[in-house]
N, C-alpha and C positions, 0 to 999 in steps of 0.2 A: 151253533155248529151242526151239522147236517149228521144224519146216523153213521158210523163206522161202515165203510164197504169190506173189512175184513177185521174181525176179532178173534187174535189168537190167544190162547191160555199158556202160560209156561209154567208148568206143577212144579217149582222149584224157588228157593229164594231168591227174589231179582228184580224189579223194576217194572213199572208201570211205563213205558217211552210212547209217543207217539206221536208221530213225524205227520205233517198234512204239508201237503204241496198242490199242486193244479192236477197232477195225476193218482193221486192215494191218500188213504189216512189210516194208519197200521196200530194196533195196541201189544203192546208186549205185555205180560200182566204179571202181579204176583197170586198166587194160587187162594193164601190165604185172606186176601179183601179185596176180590176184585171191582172196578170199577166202571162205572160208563162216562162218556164225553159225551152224551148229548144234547147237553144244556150249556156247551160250551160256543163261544162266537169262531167262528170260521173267516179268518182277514182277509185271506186270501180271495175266498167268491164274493165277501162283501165288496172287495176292491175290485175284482171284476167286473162287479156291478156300475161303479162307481164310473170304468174306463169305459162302457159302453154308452152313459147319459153322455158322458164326456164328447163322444163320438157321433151320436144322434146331433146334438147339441153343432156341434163342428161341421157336420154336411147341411145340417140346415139353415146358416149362415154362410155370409161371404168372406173367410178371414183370411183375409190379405194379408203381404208384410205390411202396411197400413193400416189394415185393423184387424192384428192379431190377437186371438180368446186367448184370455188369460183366465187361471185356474190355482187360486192363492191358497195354497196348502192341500195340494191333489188329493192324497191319498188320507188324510184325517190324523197322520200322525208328527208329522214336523211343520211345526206353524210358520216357521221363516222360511220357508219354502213356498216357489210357485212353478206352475209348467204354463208355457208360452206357445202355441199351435197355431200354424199361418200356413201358405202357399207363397212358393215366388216363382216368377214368371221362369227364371232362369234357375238351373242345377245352383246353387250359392252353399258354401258353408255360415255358417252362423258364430258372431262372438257373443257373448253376452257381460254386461258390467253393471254391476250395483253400484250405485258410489258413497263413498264413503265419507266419515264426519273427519274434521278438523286433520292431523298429520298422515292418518291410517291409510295406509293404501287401500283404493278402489277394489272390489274383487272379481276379476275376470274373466273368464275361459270361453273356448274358442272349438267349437266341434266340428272336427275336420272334414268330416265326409259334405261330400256335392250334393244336396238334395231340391226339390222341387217343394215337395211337402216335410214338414218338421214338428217336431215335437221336442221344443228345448227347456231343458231344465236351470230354473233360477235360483240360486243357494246363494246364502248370506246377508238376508234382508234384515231390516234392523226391528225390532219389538215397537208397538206402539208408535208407529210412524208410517209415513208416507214415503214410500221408498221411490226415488228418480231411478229407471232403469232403463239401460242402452241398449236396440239387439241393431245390433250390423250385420248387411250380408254382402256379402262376397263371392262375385260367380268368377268363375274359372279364365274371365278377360282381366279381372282385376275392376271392374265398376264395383262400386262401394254404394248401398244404399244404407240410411240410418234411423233407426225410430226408437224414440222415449217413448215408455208408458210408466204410468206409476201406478203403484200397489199397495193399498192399504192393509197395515197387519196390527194387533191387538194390542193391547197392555203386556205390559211388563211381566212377565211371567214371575208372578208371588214367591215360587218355590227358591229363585235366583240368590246368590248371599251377594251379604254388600262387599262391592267390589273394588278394591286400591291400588292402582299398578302404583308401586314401589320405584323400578326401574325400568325400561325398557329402550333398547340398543338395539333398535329393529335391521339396520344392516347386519348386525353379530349374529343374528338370533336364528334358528332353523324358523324358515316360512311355513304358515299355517294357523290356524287357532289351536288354542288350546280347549282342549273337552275335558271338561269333570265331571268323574264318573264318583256317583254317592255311594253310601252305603245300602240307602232306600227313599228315594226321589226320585226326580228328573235330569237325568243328564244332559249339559249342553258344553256347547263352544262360544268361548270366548277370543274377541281379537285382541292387539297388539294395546291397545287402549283399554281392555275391561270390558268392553262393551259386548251382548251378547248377541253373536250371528248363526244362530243352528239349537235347536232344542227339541228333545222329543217330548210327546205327548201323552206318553205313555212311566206309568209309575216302575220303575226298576229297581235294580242295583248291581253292582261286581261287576259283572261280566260287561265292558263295551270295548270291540278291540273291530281293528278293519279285516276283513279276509282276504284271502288271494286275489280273488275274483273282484276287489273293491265292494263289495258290499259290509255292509255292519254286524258284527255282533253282539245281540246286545240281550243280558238276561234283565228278565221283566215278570209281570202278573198281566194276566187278561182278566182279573175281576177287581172287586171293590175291595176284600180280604186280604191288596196287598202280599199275597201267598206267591212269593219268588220262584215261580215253575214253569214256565216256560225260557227258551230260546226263541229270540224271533231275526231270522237271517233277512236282513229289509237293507234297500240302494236309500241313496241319502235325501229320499225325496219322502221314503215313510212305505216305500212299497215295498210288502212281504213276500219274500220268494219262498221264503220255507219257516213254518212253524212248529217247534217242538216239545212236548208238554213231559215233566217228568214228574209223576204224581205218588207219591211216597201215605198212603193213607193210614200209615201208625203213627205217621210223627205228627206234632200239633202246631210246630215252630213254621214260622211263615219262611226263611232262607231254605226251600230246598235244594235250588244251585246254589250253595254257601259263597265263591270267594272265584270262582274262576273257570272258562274254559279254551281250549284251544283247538287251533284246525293241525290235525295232522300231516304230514305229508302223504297218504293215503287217500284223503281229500274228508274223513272221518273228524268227530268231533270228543275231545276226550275234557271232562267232565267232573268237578269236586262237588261231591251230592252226601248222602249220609247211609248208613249198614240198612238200618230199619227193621233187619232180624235179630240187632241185640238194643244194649242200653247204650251204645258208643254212637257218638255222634263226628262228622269232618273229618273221616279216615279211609274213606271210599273215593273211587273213581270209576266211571264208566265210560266207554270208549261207545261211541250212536253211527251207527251208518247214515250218513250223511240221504242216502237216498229212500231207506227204506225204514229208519228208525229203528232196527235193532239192536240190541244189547250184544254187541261184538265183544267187547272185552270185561269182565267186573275184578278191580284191582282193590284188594282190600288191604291196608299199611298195615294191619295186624299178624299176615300173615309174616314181614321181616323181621317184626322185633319179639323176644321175649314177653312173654306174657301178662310176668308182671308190671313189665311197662305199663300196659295199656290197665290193667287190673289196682293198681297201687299209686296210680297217679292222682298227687297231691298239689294241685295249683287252680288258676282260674277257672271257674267254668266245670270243675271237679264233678261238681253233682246232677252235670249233662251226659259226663262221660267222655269230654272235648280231652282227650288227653293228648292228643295231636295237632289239632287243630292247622290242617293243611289249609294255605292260602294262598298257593300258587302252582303252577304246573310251567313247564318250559322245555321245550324240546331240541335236544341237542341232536340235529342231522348227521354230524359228523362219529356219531360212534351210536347211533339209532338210541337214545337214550333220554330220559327226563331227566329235569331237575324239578325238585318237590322242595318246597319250605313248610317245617314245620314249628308252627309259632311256638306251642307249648312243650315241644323240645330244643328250641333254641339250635334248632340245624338245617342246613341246606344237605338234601341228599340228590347225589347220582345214582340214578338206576338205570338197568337195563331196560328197555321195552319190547314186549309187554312182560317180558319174564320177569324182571323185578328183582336183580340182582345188584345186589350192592357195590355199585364203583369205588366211589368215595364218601366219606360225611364232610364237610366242613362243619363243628360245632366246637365248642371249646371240652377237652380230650376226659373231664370226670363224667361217670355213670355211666358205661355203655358196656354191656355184656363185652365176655371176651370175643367172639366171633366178628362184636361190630367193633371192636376197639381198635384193631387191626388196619380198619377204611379207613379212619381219622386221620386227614392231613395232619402233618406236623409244621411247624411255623420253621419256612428256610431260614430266619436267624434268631431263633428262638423264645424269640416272644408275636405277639398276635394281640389285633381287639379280634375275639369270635362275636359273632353278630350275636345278639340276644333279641327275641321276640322279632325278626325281621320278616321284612317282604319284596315281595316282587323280585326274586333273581335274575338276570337273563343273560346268555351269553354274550359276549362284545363278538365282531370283528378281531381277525387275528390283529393283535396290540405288538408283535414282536418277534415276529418272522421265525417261530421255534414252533414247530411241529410238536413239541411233545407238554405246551402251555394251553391253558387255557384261562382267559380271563372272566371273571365274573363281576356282573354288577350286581346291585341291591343295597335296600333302603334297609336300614339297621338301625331299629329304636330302639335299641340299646334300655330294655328292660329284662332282667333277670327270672324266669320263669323255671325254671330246671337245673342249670349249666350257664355259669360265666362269672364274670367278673363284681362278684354283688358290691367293692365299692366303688365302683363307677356309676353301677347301674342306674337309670333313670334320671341321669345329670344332664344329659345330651342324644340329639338322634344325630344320625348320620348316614349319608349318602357314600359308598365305600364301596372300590375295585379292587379283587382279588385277583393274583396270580397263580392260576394252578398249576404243577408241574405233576401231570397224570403219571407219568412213567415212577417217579421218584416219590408222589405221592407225598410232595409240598407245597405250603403255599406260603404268599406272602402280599401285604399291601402294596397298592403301588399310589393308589387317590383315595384321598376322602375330602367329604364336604361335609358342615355340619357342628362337628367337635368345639369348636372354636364359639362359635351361637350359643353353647351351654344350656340351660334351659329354656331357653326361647323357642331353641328347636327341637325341645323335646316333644314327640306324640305321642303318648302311652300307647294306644293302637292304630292299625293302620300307617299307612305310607306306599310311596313310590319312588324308584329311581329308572331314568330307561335313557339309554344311548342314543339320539338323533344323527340318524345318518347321512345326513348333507353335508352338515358344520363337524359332526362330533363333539358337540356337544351334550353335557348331561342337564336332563330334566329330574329334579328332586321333587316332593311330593313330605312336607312333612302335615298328614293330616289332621290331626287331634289335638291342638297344643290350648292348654288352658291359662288363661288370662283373667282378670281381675272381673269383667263383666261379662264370662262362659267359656266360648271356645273358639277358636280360627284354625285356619288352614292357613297355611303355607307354598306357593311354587314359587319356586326358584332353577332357573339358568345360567349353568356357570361356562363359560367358555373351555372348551375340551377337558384338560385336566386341569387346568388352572384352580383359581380363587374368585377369578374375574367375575362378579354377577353381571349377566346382559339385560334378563328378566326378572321382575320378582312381581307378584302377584301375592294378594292377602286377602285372605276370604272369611270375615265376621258374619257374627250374626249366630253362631252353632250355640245351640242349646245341648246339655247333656242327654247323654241318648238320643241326639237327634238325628233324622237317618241324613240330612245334610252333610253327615262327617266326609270328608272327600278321601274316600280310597285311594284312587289312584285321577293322577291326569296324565294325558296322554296329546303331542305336539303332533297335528295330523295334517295336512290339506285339504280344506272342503271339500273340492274335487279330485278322487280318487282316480292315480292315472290309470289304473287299470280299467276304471269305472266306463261301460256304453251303455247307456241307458236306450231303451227301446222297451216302449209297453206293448201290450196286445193290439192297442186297436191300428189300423192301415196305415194312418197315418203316422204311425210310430215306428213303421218301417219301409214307407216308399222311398225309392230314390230314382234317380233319373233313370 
């Protein structure tokens, strides 16, 4: 990475952030160790680099729609990727199609703009194979011209687990691959068959979710040490629009983005990191200005609860100081407000943002100062499962045309950590929607999935449940579940609120502590609609 064009000092407890883009590279520092980046890699100008051979390379050929450069894994970071760059005589949009093995549908998409010169992106090639690929163009008479080329791409990516589709009802099913996201590996996409078409190249974990804008979020390391501290904001082809380093140099632990982040409506990035000015660890958040990498907000969960919450906490992880252990963030639009899960309290809370006021808890109602006892929904008919050890909440779509409900999903492994029901605990996980009635400050079941599996779908840590919003259907995420030779994962697709499974996916092979455990997976489409891809060099954005 090239030296810093601006280092500021902040003489205060706070964070190391720094944001690099094509225009800046900023440090936010802590006073008491500070640090320098200049021994770190810069993707960004390396990839500049990269588009400019690309472009040398381009005008000193003749590449036709007939003999178009092909450029198989552009940017050094998604190996199943390639970019395809040609001229055609006439303004033409462009489709392109992989095609695909045995029932799976082909994957195809179609970029609508007119252009003379192109630069089209190829996603979805298969590992270790010779990929048939289609580009069609289409000028604005309607003439059709068509050309294959094929594309060799590597082996099987080692890091991959072994893979079983169980089920798959690909009409029922919400369209797209499925991406699993590790604990500390490599994330990829799988199709309707198991088969994998999308992987990055880069060692990560927690964080990979899409943005607004279609591009990736995806937390990751830029070195060999595995040290989870970066954000890197990259289009699905591996190319980095914006790199962000949060460098914490008291802590020794390689998660320093622990478990999650999110894009605000602000267009800001809010963040589960750790204090680093005490002994408490996964109770912080900080809110990054998307442009300039400042530390806009620092939200510490110590400051809601009694103190000796956090001081006399007696359970996993005790001797870390994890007395919270937040592992999820989610933003509720509709009342400007987060929902936070905290594993090692066994509660889902609402808070204000960024004030940090207490809407509601969802947790089951023993231990909670009087101040917070107050927030604690009560079960509308008086009994409840409260999630224990759960993750991933997120708000549904209104479920019930009542203004004053809100429903909530999440993945409930149902282990006892603080609060709940210690004899059920750890019999069963479960995928489970809640009813909240804000005004009245109740709640109640309305779905679960899970219960019935009994220990098969249990996963001591870890899990996912998320709402697909085409079908409505739910994707569950039971990740950790232990078996006779180590460990699996679990996805499962049930048809909206049903029982109905349309998908089930089984993913062997997990060793204890192995960072393969699968967090969370997430149902996405390759091609992101929001996604226009256009790189720097000319050709990447001439049109007629």
């Amino acid at each position: 990475m090239k030296a810093l064009t601006l280092l500021i000092l902040v003489f205060s407890v706070g964070w190391i952030i720094i944001a690099e883009n094509t225009n800046q590279t900023v440090s936010f520092s802590m006073f008491q160790s500070a640090s320098t980046t200049s021994n770190e890699t810069d993707l960004i100008e390396e990839q500049k680099e990269m588009e400019k051979q690309w472009q040398q390379e381009y005008m000193a050929g003749n590449h036709t729609f007939n003999n178009p450069m092909v450029i198989q894994d552009p940017y050094g970071e998604a190996p199943l990727t390639a970019l395809t760059k040609f001229h055609t005589e006439a303004p033409s949009r462009i489709t392109v199609t992989v095609a695909s093995r045995g029932e799976t549908q082909d994957i195809s998409h179609t970029y609508p703009a007119f252009n003379r010169e192109h630069e089209v992106p190829v996603l979805g090639l298969y590992p270790n194979n010779t990929n048939e690929v289609t580009i069609e163009a289409e000028d604005r008479q309607g003439n059709i011209q068509e050309k294959t080329v094929s594309i060799e791409t590597n082996d099987t990516p080692a890091f991959a687990h072994n893979r079983e589709v169980l089920e798959s009802s690909t009409a029922e099913m919400e369209p797209g691959l499925t991406f699993l996201t590790p604990g500390k590996s490599k994330a990829y996409g799988a199709d309707e068959e198991g088969d994998i078409r999308w992987y990055s190249s880069r060692t990560g974990g927690f964080v990979f979710k899409r943005l607004s804008n279609g591009n990736l979020l995806l937390g990751a390391s830029d070195s060999e040490d595995n040290r989870n501290d970066y954000l890197f904001e990259t289009d699905m082809l591996g190319k980095v629009q914006n790199q962000y380093k949060i460098n914490l140099p008291n802590y020794e632990g390689t998660n320093v983005i622990h478990h999650d982040a999110i894009e605000l409506p602000n267009n800001n990035l809010l963040v589960t990191v750790h204090d680093n000015s005490n002994s408490y660890v996964e109770d912080t958040m900080v809110e990054i200005d998307r442009d300039t990498g400042e530390t806009v907000e620092t939200l510490d969960l110590k400051d809601i609860f009694p103190s000796e919450v956090h001081e006399e906490y007696s359970g996993p992880n005790e001797s870390e100081g994890d007395w919270m252990h937040q592992n999820a963030i989610w933003y509720d639009e509709e009342n400007k407000s987060i929902l936070i899960s905290g594993r090692h309290q066994d509660a889902v809370m609402s808070l204000t943002y960024p004030d940090m006021e207490i809407n509601w808890i969802l947790g089951a109602p023993e231990g909670w100062s009087a101040n917070m006892d107050e927030k604690v929904l009560k079960p509308e008919n008086g009994n409840l499962k409260y999630p224990g050890a759960q993750h991933a909440p997120m708000i549904l779509p209104d479920q019930d045309n009542n203004p004053d409900t809100k429903d909530v999903l999440l993945f409930d492994n149902n282990r006892v950590i603080t609060r709940g029901d210690e004899s059920i605990s750890k019999d069963f996980s479960q995928g489970i929607q809640y009813r909240i009635n804000e005004e009245e400050g109740t709640v109640e079941t309305v779905w679960n999935y899970g219960k019935e599996r009994g220990k098969d779908f249990f996963s001591n840590v870890v899990g996912d449940a998320d709402y697909l919003y085409e079908t409505e259907n739910r994707l569950l995420t039971s990740g950790y579940q232990e078996t006779e030779d180590g460990y699996q994962a679990t996805v499962v697709e049930t048809a909206g609120t049903t029982d109905e499974v349309v998908y089930e996916l089984e993913l062997s092979g997990i060793e204890e502590g192995d960072g393969r455990v699968v967090y969370r997976a997430e149902r996405m489409p390759l091609y992101p609609e929001a996604w226009n891809y256009s790189s720097s060099s000319p050709a990447g954005t001439s049109s007629e």
